[in-house]
C-alpha positions in Angstrom: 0.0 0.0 0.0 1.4 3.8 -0.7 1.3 6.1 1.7 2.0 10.0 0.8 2.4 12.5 3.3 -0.3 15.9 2.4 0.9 17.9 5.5 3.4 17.5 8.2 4.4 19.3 11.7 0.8 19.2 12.5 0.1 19.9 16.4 -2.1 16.5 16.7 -4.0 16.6 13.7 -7.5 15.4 14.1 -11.2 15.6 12.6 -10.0 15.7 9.1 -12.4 17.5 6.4 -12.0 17.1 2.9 -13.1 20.1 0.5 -15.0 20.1 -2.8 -11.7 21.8 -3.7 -8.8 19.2 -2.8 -7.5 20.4 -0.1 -8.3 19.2 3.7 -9.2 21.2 6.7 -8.2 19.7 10.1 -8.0 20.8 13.6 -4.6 20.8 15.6 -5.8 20.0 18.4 -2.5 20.7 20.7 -2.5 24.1 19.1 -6.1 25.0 19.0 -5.9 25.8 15.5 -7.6 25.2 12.7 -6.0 24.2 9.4 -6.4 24.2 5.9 -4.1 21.7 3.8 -2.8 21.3 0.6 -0.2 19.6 -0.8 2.9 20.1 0.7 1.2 23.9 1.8 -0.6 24.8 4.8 -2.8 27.4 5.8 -4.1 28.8 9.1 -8.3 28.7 8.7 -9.1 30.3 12.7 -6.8 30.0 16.3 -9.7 28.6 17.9 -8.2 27.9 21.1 -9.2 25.1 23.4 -8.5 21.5 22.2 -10.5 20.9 18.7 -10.4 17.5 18.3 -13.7 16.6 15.7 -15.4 18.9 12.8 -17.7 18.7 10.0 -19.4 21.0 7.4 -23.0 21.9 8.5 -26.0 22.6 6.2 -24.9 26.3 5.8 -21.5 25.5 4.7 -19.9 26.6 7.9 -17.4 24.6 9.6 -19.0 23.0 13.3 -16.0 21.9 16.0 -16.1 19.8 18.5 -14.0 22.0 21.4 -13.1 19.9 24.6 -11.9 22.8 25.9 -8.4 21.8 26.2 -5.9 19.0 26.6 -2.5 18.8 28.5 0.9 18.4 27.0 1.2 15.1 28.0 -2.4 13.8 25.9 -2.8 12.1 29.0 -5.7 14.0 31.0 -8.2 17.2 30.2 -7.0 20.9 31.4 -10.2 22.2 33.9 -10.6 25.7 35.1 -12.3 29.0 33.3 -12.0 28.8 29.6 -12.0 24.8 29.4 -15.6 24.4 29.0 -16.6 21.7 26.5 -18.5 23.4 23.6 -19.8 22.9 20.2 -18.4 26.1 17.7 -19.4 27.2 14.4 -16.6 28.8 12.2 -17.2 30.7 9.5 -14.7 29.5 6.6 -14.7 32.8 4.5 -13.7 34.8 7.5 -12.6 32.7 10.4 -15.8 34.2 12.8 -16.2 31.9 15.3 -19.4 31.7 18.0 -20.6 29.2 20.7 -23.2 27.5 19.5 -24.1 24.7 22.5 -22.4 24.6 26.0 -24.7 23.1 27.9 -27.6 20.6 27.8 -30.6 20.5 30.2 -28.4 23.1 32.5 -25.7 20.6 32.3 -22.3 21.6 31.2 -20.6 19.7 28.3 -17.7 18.2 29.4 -15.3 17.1 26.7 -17.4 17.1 23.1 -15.0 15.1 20.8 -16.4 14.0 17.2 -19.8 15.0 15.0 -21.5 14.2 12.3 -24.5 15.7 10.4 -27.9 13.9 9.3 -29.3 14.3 5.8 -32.0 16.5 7.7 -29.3 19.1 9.1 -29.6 17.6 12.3 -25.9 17.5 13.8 -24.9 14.3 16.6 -22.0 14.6 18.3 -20.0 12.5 21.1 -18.8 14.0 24.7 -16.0 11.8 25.7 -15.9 13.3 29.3 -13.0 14.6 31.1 -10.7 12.3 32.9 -8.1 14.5 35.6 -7.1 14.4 39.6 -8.8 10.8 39.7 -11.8 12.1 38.4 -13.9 10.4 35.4 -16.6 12.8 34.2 -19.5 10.7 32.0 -19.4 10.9 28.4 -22.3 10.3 25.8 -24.0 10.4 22.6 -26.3 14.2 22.1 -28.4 15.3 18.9 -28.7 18.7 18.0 -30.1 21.4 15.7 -27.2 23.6 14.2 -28.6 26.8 14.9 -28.6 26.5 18.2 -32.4 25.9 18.9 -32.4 22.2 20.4 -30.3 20.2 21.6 -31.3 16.4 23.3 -28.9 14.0 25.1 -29.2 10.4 23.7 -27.2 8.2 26.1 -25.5 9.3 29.0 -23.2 7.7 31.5 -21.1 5.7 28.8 -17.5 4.9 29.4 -15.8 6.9 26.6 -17.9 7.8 23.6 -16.0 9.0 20.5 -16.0 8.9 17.0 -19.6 9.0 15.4 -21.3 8.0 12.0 -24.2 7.0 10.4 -24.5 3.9 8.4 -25.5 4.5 4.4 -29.6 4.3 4.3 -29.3 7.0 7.3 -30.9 4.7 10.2 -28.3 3.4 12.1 -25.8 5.8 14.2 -22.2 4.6 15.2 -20.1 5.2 17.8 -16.8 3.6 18.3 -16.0 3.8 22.3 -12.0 4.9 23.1 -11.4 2.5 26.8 -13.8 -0.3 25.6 -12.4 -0.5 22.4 -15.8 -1.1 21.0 -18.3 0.3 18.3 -21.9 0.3 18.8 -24.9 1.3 16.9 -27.9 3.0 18.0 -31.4 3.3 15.9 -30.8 7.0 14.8 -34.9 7.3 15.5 -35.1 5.9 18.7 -36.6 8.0 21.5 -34.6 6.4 24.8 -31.4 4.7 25.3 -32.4 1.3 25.0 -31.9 0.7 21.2 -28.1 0.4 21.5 -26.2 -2.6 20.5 -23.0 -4.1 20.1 -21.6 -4.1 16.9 -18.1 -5.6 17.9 -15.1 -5.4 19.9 -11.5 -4.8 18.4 -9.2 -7.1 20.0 -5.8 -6.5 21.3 -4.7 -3.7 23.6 -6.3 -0.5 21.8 -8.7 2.1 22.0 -10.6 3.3 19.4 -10.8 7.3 18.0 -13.0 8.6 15.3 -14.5 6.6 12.3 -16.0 7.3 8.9 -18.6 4.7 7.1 -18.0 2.9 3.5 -20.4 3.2 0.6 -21.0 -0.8 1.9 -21.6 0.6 5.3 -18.4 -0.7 6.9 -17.0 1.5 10.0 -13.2 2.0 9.9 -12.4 3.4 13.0 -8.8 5.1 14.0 -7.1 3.1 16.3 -5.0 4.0 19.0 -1.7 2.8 21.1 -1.1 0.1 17.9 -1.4 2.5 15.5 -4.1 1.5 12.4 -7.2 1.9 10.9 -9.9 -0.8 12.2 -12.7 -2.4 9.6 -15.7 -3.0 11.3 -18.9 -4.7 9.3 -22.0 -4.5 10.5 -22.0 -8.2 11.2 -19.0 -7.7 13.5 -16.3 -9.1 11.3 -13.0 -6.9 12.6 -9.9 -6.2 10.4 -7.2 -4.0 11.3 -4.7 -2.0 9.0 -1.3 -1.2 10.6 0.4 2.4 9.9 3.1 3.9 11.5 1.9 6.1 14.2 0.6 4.9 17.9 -2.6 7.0 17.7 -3.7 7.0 13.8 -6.8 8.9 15.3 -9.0 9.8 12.0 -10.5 9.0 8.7 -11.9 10.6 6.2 -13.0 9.8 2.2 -12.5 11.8 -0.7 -12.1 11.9 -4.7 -13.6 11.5 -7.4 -14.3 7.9 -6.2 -14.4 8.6 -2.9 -11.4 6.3 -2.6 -8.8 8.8 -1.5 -8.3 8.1 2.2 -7.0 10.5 4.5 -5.9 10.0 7.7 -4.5 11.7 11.1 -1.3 10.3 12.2 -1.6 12.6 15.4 1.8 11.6 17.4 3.7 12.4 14.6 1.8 15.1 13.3 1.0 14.6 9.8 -2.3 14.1 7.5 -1.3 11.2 5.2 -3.1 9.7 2.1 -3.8 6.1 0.6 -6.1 4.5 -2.0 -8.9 2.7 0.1 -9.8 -0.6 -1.0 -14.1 0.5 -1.2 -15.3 4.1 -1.5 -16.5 5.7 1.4 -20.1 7.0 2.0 -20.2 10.8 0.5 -21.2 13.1 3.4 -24.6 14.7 3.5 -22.9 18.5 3.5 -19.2 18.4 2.1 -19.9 19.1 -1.4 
């Protein structure tokens, strides 16, 4: 398989978008930047500050970020304090404007919001994994939103670490691949409690499990941490697992013509790197 390196001396690249125009917007997460690549070129979109760490283009054609509110330099806990609040932001890609769209749900603060996806309605889901820091585990969980700031609904609290997020190709199923469990589920995306979730599989060895994108076929690959690959789930639960050279390959994202370009975050060593994907992925409902 060939690998090509699009950008590199990214600050933990995450949440990669790709553009109707080629090039790829991600979020450096241990920068709080946001960052437009090309090849071999890079280009500052918005310092959003915080720790970025998913986004997605929304119905309007605005950029919406996932914003844990920060991360330490050691990736190994969540900063607290004023400032840190998880939050869900809207950036405007003509002129870098950002604004808070959700902080809270039912009075409750959002702790550590972390990857998002939008329906073919313009309804935007989106994980909170929770903040982890001075022995404390915060809950994370699965929320469902409208973009302009008008609802927002909490799906499934009190999971162990909710993260990436997708929908499966005829819109009915959502995913979500869990980091500690190293395990993706799937919820009916028009269920009205939390009983409709399910295990989907469990990806052996000693990993966790990041964000994901779905395949034309509806196959999850999900980013997949401390080994370093990109997981293949099938709705059936078959797992397969695709080595690259990074401990946290944290993202995936199609693209193309075909929808066969794949991108992905190698986040420790901070670049964005391409390969030819063995299926198409599913086309987004808002990228162009």
């Amino acid at each position: 398989m060939s690998v090509e390196i699009v950008a590199d001396g990214l600050a933990f690249p995450e949440g990669p978008v790709v553009m109707a125009d080629g090039s790829v917007i991600v979020v450096e997460l241990a920068a709080g930047r946001i960052t437009r690549c090309w090849d071999g070129r890079k280009e500052t979109v918005a310092d959003i500050g915080g720790g970025p760490n998913g986004a997605a283009i929304g119905p309007d054609g605005a950029l919406y970020v996932c914003n844990s509110g920060g991360l330490n330099a050691q990736f190994n806990g969540n900063a607290v304090g004023p400032g840190c609040e998880g939050r869900i932001e809207r950036v405007d890609l003509g002129t870098g404007r950002m604004e808070r769209v959700f902080d809270t749900c039912d009075g409750i603060p959002l702790s550590a919001p972390n990857d998002l996806v939008f329906a073919a309605d313009g309804e935007l889901w989106f994980t909170d994994l929770g903040k982890r820091y001075d022995r404390i585990t915060e809950a994370s969980g699965l929320f469902r939103c409208r973009p302009d700031g008008s609802a927002i609904k909490r799906v499934y609290d009190h999971a162990v670490g909710f993260n990436g997020v997708g929908f499966s190709p005829d819109g009915t199923t959502v995913y979500v691949a869990d980091t500690f469990q190293a395990r993706v589920y799937a919820f009916d995306a028009n269920a009205t409690d939390r009983s409709s979730r399910r295990l989907v599989a469990t990806v052996p060895g000693m990993v966790g499990l990041d964000s994901l994108a779905v395949t034309a076929a509806g196959n999850i690959c999900v980013g997949t941490l401390y080994e370093g690959g990109i997981s293949t789930v099938t709705p059936e639960g078959r797992v397969s697992t695709l080595p690259f050279d990074d401990s946290y390959v944290t993202n995936i994202a199609f693209g193309g013509g075909d929808m066969r370009d794949a991108y992905i975050t190698l986040s420790i060593s901070g670049r964005l790197a391409r390969t030819r994907w063995a299926e198409p992925g599913l086309r987004l409902a808002f990228n162009g």
